[in-house]
Each structure stands twice: as structure tokens, then as C-alpha cells.
C-alpha positions in Angstrom: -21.4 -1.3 69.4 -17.4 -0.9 69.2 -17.2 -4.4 67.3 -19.6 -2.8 64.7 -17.7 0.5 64.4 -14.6 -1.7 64.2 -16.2 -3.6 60.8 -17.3 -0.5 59.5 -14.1 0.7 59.4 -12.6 -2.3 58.0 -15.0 -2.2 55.5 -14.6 1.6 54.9 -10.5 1.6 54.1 -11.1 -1.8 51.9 -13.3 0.2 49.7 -11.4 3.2 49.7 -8.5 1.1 48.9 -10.6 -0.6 45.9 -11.3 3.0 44.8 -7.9 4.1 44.5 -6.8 0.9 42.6 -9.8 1.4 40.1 -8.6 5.2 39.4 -5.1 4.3 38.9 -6.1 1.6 36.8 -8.0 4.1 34.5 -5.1 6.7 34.3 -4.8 7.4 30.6 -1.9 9.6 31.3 1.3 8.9 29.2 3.3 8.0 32.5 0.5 5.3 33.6 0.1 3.8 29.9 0.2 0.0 29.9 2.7 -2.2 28.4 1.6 -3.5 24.7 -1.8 -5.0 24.9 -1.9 -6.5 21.0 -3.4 -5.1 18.6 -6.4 -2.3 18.6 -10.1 -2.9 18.5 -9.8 0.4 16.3 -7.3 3.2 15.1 -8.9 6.6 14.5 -7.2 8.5 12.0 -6.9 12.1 10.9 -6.0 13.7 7.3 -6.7 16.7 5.5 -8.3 16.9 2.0 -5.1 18.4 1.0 -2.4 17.1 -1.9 0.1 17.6 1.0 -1.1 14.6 2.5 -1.5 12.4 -0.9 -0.1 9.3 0.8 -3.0 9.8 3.3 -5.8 9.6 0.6 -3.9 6.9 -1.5 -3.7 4.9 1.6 -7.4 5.1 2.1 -8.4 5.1 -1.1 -6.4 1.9 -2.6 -7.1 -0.1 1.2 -3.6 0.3 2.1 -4.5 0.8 5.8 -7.4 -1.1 5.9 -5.6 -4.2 4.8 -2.8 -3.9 6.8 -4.6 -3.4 9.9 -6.9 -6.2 9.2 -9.6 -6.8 12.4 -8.5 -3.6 13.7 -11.5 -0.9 12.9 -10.0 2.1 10.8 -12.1 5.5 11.4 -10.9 8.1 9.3 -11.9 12.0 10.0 -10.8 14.7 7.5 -10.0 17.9 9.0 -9.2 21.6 7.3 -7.1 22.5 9.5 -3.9 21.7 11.8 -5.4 22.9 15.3 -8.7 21.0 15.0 -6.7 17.7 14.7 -4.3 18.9 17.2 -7.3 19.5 19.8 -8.6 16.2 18.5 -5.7 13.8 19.3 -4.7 15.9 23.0 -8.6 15.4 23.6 -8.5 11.9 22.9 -11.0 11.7 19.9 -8.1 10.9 17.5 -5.0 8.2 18.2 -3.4 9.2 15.1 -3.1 12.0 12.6 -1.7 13.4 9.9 -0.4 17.2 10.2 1.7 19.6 9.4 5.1 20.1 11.0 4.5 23.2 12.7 0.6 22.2 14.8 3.5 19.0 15.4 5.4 20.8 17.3 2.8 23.0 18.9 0.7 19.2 20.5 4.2 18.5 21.5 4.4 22.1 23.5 1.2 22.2 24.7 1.3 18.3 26.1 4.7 19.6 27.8 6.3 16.4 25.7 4.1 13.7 27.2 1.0 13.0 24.8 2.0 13.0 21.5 5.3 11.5 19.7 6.1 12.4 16.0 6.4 8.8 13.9 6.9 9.5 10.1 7.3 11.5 7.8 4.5 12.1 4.7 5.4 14.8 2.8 8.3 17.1 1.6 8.4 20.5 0.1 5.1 21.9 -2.1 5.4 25.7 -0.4 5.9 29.0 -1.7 5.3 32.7 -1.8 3.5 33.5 -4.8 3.3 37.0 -5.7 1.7 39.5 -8.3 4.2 39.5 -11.4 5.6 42.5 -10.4 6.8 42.2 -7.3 10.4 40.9 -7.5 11.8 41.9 -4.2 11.3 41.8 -0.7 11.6 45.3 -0.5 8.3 45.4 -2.9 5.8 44.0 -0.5 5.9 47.1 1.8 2.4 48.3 2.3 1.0 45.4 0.6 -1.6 42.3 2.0 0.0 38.9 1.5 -2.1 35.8 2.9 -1.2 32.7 5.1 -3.6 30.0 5.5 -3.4 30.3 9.3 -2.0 32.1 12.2 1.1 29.8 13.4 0.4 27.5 10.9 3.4 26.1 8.4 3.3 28.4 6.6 2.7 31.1 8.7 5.7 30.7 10.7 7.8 30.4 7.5 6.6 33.9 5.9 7.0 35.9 9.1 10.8 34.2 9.7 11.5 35.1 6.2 10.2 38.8 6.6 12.2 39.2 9.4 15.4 37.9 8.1 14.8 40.8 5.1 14.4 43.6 8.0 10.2 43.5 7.2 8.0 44.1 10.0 4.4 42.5 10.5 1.8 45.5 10.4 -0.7 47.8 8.4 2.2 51.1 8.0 3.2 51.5 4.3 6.7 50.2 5.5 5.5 46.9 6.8 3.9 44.1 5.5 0.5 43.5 6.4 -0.5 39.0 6.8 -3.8 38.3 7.0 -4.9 34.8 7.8 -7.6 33.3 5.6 -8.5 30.2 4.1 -6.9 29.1 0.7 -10.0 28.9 -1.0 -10.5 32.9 0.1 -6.8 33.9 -0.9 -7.4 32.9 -4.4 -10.5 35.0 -4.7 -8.5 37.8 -3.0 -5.6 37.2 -5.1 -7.9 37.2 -8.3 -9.8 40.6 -7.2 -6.3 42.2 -6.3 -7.1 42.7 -2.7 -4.1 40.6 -1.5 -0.9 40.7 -3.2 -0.1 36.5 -2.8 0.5 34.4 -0.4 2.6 32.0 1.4 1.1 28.6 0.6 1.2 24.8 0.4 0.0 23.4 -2.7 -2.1 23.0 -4.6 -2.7 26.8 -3.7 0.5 27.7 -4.5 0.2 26.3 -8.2 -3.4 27.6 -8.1 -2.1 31.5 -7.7 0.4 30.6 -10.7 -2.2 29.6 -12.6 -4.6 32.5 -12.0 -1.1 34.9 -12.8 0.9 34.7 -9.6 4.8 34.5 -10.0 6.7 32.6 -7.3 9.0 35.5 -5.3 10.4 32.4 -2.9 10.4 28.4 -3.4 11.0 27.4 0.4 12.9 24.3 -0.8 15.4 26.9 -1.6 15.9 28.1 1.7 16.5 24.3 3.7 19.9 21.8 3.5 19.0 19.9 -0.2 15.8 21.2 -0.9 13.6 19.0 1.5 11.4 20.0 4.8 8.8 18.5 6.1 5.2 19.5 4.8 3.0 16.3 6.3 4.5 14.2 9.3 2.5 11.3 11.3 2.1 11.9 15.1 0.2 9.1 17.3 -0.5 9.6 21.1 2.2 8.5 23.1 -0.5 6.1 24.9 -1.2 4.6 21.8 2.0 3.8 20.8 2.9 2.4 24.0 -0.3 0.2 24.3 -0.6 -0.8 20.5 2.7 -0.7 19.0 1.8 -4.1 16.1 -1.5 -1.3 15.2 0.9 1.3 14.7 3.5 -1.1 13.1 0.2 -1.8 10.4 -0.6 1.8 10.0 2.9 2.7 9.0 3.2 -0.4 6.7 0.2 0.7 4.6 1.4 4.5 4.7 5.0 3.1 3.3 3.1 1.7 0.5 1.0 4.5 -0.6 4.2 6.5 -0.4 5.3 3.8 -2.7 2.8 3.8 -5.3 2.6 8.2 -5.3 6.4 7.7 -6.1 6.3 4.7 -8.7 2.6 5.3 -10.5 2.6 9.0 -10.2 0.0 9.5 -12.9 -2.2 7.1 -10.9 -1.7 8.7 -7.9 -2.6 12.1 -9.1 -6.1 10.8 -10.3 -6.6 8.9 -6.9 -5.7 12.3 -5.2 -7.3 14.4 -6.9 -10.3 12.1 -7.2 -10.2 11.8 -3.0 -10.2 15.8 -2.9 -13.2 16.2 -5.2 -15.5 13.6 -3.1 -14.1 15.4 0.2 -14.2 19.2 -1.0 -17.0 18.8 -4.1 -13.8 20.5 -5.9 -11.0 18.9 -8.3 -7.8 20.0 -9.5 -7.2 21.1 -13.4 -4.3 18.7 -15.1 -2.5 21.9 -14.9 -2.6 22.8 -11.3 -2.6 19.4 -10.4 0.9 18.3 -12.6 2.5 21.4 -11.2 1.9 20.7 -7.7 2.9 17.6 -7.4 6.5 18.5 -9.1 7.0 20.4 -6.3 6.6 17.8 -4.0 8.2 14.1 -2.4 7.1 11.4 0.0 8.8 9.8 2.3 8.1 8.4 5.6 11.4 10.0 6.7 10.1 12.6 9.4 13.4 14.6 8.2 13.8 15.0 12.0 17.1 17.0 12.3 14.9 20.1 11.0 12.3 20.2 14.1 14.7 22.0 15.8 15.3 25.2 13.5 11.3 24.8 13.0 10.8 25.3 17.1 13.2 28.6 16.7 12.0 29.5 13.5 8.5 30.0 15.6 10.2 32.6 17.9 11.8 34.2 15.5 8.3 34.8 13.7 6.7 35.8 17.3 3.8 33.2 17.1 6.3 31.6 20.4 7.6 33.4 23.2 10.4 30.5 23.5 11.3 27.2 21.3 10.4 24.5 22.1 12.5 21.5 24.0 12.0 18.6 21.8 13.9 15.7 23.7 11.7 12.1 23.3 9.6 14.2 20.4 10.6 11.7 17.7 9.8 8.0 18.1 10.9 6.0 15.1 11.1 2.8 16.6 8.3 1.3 14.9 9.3 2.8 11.4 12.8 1.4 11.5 11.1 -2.0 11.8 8.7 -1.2 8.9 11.6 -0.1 6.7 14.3 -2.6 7.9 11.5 -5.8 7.3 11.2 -3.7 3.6 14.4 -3.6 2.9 14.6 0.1 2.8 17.2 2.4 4.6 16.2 3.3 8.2 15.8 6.8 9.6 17.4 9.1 12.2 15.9 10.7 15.0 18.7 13.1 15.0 18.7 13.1 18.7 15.3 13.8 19.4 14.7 10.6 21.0 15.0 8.9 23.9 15.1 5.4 25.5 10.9 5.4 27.2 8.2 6.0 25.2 
């Protein structure tokens, strides 16, 4: 009877012991990633319908990443919004997306730095507060209803540090300004009905207001060091990276030349945009709108990372944060450096934001 019990307990700890190597083994933590494992089976991909992210549609559109990333499956998801692709990649669904720079920052936060890593850059510029024509001051939007496309968003965070810098207060009172979140679709209507007074938006919505009789009060190129902050960026999950750096490598190489081909056909590129938008949304751009908006934009895959940091403060000085963000080993630009160097093009700078693991 004791020699039983003795093999039973042998046998006992050997599977336990089995056990414990097959959960560490399936740790899809950051820390526990793998080393590189070659190349993806797939790469699933988020974008919004959005001229912000042009290079994103061009690249799908013309086969950019398809081709690049040859027997590695692309699955693309549009999204309308920067938290459902936030939620997406921290969840798992999504191993890369594009965004803007503030839901970045915010899958940075709340992964306390270890899931996601910013990659690229996309987009620069293409916001502003548009404004009935006569409002010409700060001062004149007490008591009045401007729109943001989403609370914390981009632009969100940029209105609300710029009313607070002009001594404006968030709130209903006919000394404050009131924000109300809605979708840019909705803002125009509101806008044309008179039952907001503008908005803070990306474009095309921007150039949409103008259009409909909207003056621009503030171009936020104007506020940033020569003109530029980042609209679109490209954040991957750290595992990702880690396991498939030659799929990332591919992804970036076919994102570097739809940023290429939005800079050096530009009349092409807005009918491929613009096309892309009208099979995602059922809606197109006018030649008007559409020219307008895309003046007030650039690509470029540099993630213009010495900005992230006045963007995490900018977020507490708005109140959607209670502190800034720490954004050590946020920016990862490994893999981009070898895109750009085997291109020939200038390399880019983390500005400190990186470190020396992944």
C-alpha cells in the first residue's frame, strides 16, 4: 500500500510540474513574449474611415500591405472610433492599429507601459476649431455649445487645454463654455441648425463646417514647434513586435509607400481616399471639402515623438487625466529605422522615449 501511495505521488508532482510548464508556456504577457518566431500566419489590422488615416486606406487599397506581407494573412477592421480599437488591441482581437495620438497614450496608460509600443507616425496636422463667422475671440464662446468628436479624444483634449490657457471653464453658466461630445456626422447637422456654435475637429469635418459657413477661430498647427503634431500614429502590441518583428518590418514598408504615393500623386490619392471612405461610410467627399482637407495635412511615418510628452500633460491640464502619463519604452522605432535606412530615407528619433527591451 505505501509503494502505491509512493507512485501516486510521483506521478501527482510530475503532472503538476507538466501543468505549470504548459501555463507558462502560454503566457501572452509582454514579459513572457518569445524571442522572434519569423514571420506571422496573419496581421490584424485596425483603421478608421477617416482622411486622417489616408495612408491607411491607400495602403489597402493599392495592395501596399498585402504585397509586402506576402503569405502573411492581412485582416483589416475599420473602426469609428479611438477606444474601440484601443479595447481591441489590449483585448487581443487586433495586433496592430492605426489611432490617434491621444487613445495612444491612453493603451499605453492603461497597459501600465507593457502591451502596446507606438511604431510610426501616419499623419500630421488637419485639426481646428471652426466657429460661426462671428465669433472672433475666445472671449466670444461664453455661453455657447462647441462640439468634440469624443470625450478624451484628440481633439477633445486639445479644445479643453486651449480653453483653459484663455481662463474658459468647461460648463453650462453663460460664463463657461459648454463641450458636448458627438459624432462628426451630428456636429455638422448641429452646426447647420445653429444648435452648436462649431467644433474642434479633424478633417474632413473641419473643412466640412467651412464649407457649410464655419470660419476657423484656431488652426492647431499654429499652436505646435513648425506647424506639425501627430494626427494618426501606428501602435502594435508589444508581443507582437517581439514575436514578429520581419511582419511588422512588412507592415511598415507598405505604410512608407502609401505615404509615398499620398505625397508624390496627391490627386490620385485623394480619389483613392475618398473612393475607400464612400465604400466604408456610403458617403464621399465634394472636390471642395476634399482639396481643402488635405492642404491641411502631411504624412510621414515619423511618430514626431518628442510631442507625446506635452500631449500626456496636455491631458491633465484638460482634466480628462488626474496625472500624465510616464512614457519611458512608449516609442519603439527599431523596426522603422530599418525600413527607412534600407530606403534611403532619414531615420527618426524616439526623443527619449525608448528603451533598450522591447
Amino acid at each position: 500500500m505505501n509503494r502505491h501511495l509512493r507512485v501516486l505521488t510521483v506521478a501527482l508532482a510530475l503532472a503538476a510540474a507538466l501543468a505549470g510548464c504548459s501555463r507558462a508556456g502560454s503566457d501572452s504577457s509582454p514579459s513572457a513574449a518569445p524571442a522572434s518566431q519569423g514571420p506571422a500566419t496573419e496581421l490584424r489590422l485596425g483603421y478608421f474611415p477617416n482622411i486622417t488615416h489616408a495612408p491607411a486606406l491607400i495602403g489597402l487599397d493599392k495592395g501596399f500591405f498585402a504585397k509586402e506581407l506576402g503569405n502573411t494573412k492581412l485582416i483589416s477592421q475599420p473602426f469609428n472610433s479611438g477606444p474601440p480599437a484601443v479595447a481591441a488591441l489590449l483585448g487581443g482581437s487586433l495586433d496592430a492599429t492605426f489611432v490617434g495620438s491621444s487613445p495612444a497614450i491612453n493603451a499605453f496608460a492603461q497597459s501600465k507601459g507593457e502591451t502596446v509600443r507606438l511604431i510610426a507616425g501616419s499623419t500630421s496636422g488637419g485639426a481646428q476649431l471652426v466657429v460661426q463667422p462671428g465669433i472672433t475671440s475666445p472671449e466670444q464662446l461664453k455661453g455657447k455649445t462647441i462640439a468634440t468628436p469624443e470625450l478624451a479624444n484628440t481633439q477633445d483634449v486639445a479644445f479643453k487645454k486651449w480653453l483653459k490657457e484663455h481662463n474658459l471653464t468647461v460648463g453650462t453658466g453663460p460664463d463657461q463654455v459648454a463641450v458636448q461630445n458627438l459624432q462628426n456626422p451630428r456636429t455638422l447637422d448641429l452646426f447647420k441648425s445653429g444648435q452648436v456654435a462649431g467644433g474642434w475637429l479633424p478633417e474632413p469635418w473641419s473643412s466640412r463646417l467651412v464649407d457649410a459657413g464655419a470660419s476657423v477661430l484656431v488652426d492647431e498647427k499654429t499652436l505646435w514647434p513648425n506647424g506639425q503634431f501627430p494626427s494618426t500614429v501606428l501602435i502594435v502590441r508589444t508581443d507582437f513586435l517581439r514575436a514578429h518583428p520581419e511582419t511588422v518590418d512588412a507592415l511598415l514598408r507598405g505604410e512608407q509607400q502609401a505615404i509615398d504615393f499620398a505625397t508624390n500623386n496627391q490627386a490620385e490619392a485623394k480619389t483613392v481616399t475618398n473612393e475607400a471612405i464612400k465604400r466604408l461610410t456610403n458617403s464621399s467627399l465634394s472636390q471642395k471639402v476634399l482639396d481643402r482637407a488635405f492642404s491641411e495635412l502631411s504624412f510621414s511615418s515619423d511618430p514626431l515623438a518628442a510631442s507625446f510628452p506635452q500631449l500626456a500633460k496636455d491631458s491633465v491640464t484638460a482634466g480628462v487625466a488626474p496625472t500624465a502619463t510616464e512614457l519611458n519604452g512608449f516609442v519603439d522605432v527599431t523596426e522603422l529605422n530599418k525600413v527607412l535606412q534600407a530606403a534611403g530615407k532619414p531615420t527618426v528619433d524616439a526623443a527619449g522615449l525608448d528603451n533598450t527591451q522591447r
